[in-house]
C-alpha positions in Angstrom: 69.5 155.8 191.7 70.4 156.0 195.5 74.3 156.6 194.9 75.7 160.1 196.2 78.5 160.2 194.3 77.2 159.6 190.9 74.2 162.1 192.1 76.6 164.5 192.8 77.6 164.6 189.6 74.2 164.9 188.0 73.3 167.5 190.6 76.5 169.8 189.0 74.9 169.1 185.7 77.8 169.0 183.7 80.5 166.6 182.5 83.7 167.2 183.4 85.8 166.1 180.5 85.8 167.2 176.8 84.9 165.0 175.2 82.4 162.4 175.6 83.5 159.3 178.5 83.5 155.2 177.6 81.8 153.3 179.5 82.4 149.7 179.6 79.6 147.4 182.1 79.5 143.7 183.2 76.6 141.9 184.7 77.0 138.9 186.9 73.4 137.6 189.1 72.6 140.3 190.6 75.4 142.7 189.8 76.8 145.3 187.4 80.3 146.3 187.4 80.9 149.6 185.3 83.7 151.1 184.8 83.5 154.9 182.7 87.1 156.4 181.7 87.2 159.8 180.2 89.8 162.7 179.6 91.5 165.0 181.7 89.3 167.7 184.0 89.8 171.0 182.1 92.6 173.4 183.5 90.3 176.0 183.5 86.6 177.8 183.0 83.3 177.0 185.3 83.6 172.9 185.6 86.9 173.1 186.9 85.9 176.2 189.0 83.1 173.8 190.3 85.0 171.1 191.1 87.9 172.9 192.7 84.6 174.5 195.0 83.4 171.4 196.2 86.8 170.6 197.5 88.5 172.3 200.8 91.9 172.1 198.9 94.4 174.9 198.0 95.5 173.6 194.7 94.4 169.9 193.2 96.8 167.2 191.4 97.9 167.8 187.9 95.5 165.4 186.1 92.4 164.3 188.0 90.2 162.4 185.7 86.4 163.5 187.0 84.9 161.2 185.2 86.8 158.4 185.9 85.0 155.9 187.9 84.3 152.1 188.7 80.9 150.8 190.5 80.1 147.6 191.6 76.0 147.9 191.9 73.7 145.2 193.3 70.2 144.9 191.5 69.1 146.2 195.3 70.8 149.9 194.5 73.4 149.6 196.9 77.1 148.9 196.2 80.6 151.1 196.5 82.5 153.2 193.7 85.4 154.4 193.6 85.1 158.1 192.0 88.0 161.2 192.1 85.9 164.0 194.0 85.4 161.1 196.8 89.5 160.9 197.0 90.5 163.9 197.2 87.8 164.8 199.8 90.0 163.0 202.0 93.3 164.6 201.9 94.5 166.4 204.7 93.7 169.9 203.8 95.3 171.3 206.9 99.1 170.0 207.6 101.7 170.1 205.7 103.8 166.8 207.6 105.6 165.5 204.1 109.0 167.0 203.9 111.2 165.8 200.5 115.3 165.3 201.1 116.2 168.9 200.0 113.8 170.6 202.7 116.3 171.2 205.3 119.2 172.7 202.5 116.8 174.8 201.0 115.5 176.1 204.5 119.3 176.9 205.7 119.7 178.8 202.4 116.7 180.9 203.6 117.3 180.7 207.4 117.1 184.6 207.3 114.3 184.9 205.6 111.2 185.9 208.5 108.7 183.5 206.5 110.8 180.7 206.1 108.7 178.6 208.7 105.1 179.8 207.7 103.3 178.0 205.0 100.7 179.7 203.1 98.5 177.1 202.6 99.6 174.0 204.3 98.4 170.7 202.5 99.0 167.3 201.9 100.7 168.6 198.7 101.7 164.4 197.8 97.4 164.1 197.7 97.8 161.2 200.0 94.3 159.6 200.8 92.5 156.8 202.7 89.9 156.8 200.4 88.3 153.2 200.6 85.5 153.5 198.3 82.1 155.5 198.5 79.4 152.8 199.8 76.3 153.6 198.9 72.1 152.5 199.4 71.4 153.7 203.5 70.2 149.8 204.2 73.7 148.5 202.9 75.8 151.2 204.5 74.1 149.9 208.1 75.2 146.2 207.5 79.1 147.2 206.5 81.2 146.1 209.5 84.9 145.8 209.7 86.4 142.3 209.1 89.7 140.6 210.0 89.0 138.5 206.2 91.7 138.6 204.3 91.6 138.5 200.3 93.0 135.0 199.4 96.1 136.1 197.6 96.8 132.5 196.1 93.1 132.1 194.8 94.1 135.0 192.9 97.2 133.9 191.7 95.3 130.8 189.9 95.0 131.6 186.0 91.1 132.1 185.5 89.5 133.4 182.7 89.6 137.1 183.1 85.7 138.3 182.0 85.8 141.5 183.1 88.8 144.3 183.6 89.2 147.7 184.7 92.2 149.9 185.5 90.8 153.5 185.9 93.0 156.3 186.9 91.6 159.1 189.1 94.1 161.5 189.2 98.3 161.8 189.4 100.5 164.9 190.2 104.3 165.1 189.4 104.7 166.6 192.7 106.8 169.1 191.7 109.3 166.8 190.1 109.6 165.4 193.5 108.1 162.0 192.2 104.6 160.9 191.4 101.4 160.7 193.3 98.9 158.2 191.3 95.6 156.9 192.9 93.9 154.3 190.5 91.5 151.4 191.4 91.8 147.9 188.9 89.0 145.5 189.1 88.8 141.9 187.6 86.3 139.9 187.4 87.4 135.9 186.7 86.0 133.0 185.9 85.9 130.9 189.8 85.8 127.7 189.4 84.8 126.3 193.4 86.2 122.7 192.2 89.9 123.2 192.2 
């Protein structure tokens, strides 16, 4: 199989939950849709030393859910998931821009402290990403082209059959009981009926 992310994971040779993932698969034509949850990465031991080394991060979310995935897979091996690793790859491992509402009280407090300015690993701590998917098969990846096509919200809106859902979680941090950070992908797959 030509996809990098799922080869990735092969390539570490391990799984990273506890227990054993579901998978759950759809076929439509030429396409599969599968959708895998499983548990929790482990807080600690080689996989999660493994994962954490594969990212450029100083600390990762609470829960990130390494198995977790959805792929949409055309008979032709080329398609897009949507996969944890792939996510956080994309968080700004550099800057630390998000400030919450106490920030400024808590820095006064401290204002004579010589370190109150210096962070020691600045990060996008709220795990923000612009993670769009991981395409994958190199003669589909050359044909993708950005689009001005908009998703037709009221086609969605119609009641269809639903024969196929997924909502798969990828990871979530508390944030320090500052709020919630969340990053989860939901697919359906209806029933289309062109006539209405």
């Amino acid at each position: 199989m030509s996809n990098p992310a799922q080869a990735e994971r092969l390539a570490r040779g391990y799984q990273a939950s506890a227990k054993d993932p579901e998978k759950e698969t759809f076929c439509f034509g030429p396409w599969l849709i599968t959708g895998q949850h499983g548990s929790i990465l482990q807080s600690e031991g080689e996989i999660r030393q493994q994962y954490e080394a594969s990212l450029s991060l100083p600390s990762i979310p609470e829960m990130v859910f390494a198995d977790n995935f959805i792929r949409v897979e055309h008979e032709g091996g080329f398609g897009i998931e949507f996969n944890a690793l792939d996510a956080l790859k994309l968080v700004e491992d550099a800057d630390d821009t998000i400030k919450v509402a106490v920030t400024e009280k808590w820095r006064e407090a401290r204002a004579d402290s010589e370190f109150i300015n210096q962070a020691a690993k600045p990060f996008d701590w709220t795990y923000t990403t612009d993670y769009k998917g991981t395409l994958f098969g190199e003669d589909f990846i050359s044909l993708v082209a950005q689009t001005d096509e908009k998703i037709d919200l009221e086609k969605l809106k119609v009641r269809e059959k639903i024969l196929f859902y997924q909502d798969i979680t990828l990871f979530e941090d508390e944030l320090a009981d500052n709020g919630i950070s969340l990053l989860n992908v939901k697919l359906v797959r209806k029933h289309w009926n062109a006539h209405k």
